[in-house]
C-alpha positions as CSV (number, residue, x, y, z in Angstrom):
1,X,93.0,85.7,92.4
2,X,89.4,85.6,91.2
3,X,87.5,82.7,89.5
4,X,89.5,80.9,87.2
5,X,89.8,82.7,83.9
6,X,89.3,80.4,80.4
7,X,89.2,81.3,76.4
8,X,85.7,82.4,76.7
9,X,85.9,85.2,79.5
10,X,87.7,88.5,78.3
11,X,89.1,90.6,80.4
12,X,87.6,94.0,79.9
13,X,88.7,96.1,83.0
14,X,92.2,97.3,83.0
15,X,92.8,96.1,86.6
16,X,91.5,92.5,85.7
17,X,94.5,92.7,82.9
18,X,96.8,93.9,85.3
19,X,95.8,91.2,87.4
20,X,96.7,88.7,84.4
21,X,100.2,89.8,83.9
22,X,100.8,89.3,87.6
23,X,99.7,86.2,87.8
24,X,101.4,85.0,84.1
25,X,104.5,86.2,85.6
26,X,104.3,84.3,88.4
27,X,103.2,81.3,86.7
28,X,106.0,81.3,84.2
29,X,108.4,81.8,87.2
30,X,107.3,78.8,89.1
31,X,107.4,76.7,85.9
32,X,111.2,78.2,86.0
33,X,111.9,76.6,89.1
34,X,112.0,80.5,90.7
35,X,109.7,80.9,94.1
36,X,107.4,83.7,95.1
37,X,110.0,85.2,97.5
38,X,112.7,85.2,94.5
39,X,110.4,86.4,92.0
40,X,109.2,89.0,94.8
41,X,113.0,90.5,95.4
42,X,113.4,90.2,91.5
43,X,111.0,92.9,91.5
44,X,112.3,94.8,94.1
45,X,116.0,94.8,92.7
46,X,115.6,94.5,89.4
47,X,113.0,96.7,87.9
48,X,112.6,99.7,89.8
49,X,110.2,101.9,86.8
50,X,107.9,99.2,87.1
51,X,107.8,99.3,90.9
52,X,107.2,103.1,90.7
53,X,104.3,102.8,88.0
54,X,102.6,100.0,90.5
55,X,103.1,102.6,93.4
56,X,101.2,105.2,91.4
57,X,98.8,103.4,89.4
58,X,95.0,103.2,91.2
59,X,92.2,101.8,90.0
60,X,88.2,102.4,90.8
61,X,85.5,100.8,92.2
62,X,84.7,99.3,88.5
63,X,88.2,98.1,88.0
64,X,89.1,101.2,85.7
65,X,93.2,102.9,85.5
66,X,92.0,106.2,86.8
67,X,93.6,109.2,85.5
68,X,97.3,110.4,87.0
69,X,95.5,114.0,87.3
70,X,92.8,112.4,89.5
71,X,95.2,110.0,91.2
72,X,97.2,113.5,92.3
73,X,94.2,115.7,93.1
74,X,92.7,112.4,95.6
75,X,96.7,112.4,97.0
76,X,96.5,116.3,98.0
77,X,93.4,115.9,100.5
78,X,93.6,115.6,103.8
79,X,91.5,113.7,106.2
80,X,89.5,111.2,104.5
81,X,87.5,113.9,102.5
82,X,86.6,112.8,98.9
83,X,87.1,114.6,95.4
84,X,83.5,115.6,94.0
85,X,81.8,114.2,91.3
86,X,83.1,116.9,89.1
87,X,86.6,116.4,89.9
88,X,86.6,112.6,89.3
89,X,85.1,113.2,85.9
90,X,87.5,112.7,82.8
91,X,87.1,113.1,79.3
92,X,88.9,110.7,76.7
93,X,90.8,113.5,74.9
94,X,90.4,111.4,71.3
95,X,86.8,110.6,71.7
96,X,85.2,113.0,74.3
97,X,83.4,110.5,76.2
98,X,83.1,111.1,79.8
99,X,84.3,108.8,82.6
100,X,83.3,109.4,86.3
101,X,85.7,107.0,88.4
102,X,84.3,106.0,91.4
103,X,85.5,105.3,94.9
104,X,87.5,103.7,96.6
105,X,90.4,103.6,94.7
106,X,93.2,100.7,95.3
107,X,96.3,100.4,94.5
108,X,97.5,96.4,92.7
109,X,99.8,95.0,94.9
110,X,102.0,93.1,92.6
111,X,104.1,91.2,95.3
112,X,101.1,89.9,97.4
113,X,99.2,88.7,94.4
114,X,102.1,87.2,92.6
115,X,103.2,85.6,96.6
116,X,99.2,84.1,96.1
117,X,100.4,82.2,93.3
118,X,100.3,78.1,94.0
119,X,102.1,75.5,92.0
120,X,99.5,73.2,90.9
């Protein structure tokens, strides 16, 4: 959890969204009377797709969803090396602009920020 978010600060980046479901979820579950370990094993038991798209989805240094064809090329090397530049370039299929996502790349734990949740 960042700085506290009000009407006048969008979230642009797709991991700050991301970040925002979390935590809405785990707001609404605590105003439900449900705890973070509950809402935790809810997770775990109950929706398993989701789980899998948190286990693949990785975002950039700038907060960016990068690419599942990037995210599998990274997965393929060994030892710590590091796709090029060229490789971690990817162009928006509809407009042609060019992205160039940028290490590290990190993975949303949805368990340990929704667990980070307090009742106020």
């Amino acid at each position: 959890m960042g700085e506290p978010w009000n009407v006048d600060k969008p979230l642009r980046k797709d991991e700050e969204r991301r970040a925002a479901q979390v935590e809405i979820d785990a707001i609404v579950a605590l105003s439900l009377g449900v705890t973070a370990d509950e809402l935790c094993m809810i997770y775990r038991t109950q929706f398993p797709v989701m789980r899998r798209y948190d286990q693949e989805d990785r975002f950039d240094a700038n907060g960016r969803k990068v690419p599942k064809e990037i995210v599998k090329a990274d997965a393929k090397l060994k030892d710590g090396a590091e796709l090029s530049v060229a490789d971690r370039t990817w162009a928006h299929p509809q407009s042609g602009v060019e992205y160039v996502y940028e290490y590290p790349f990190r993975q949303l734990d949805r368990e340990a920020y929704a667990g980070g949740v307090q009742e106020v």
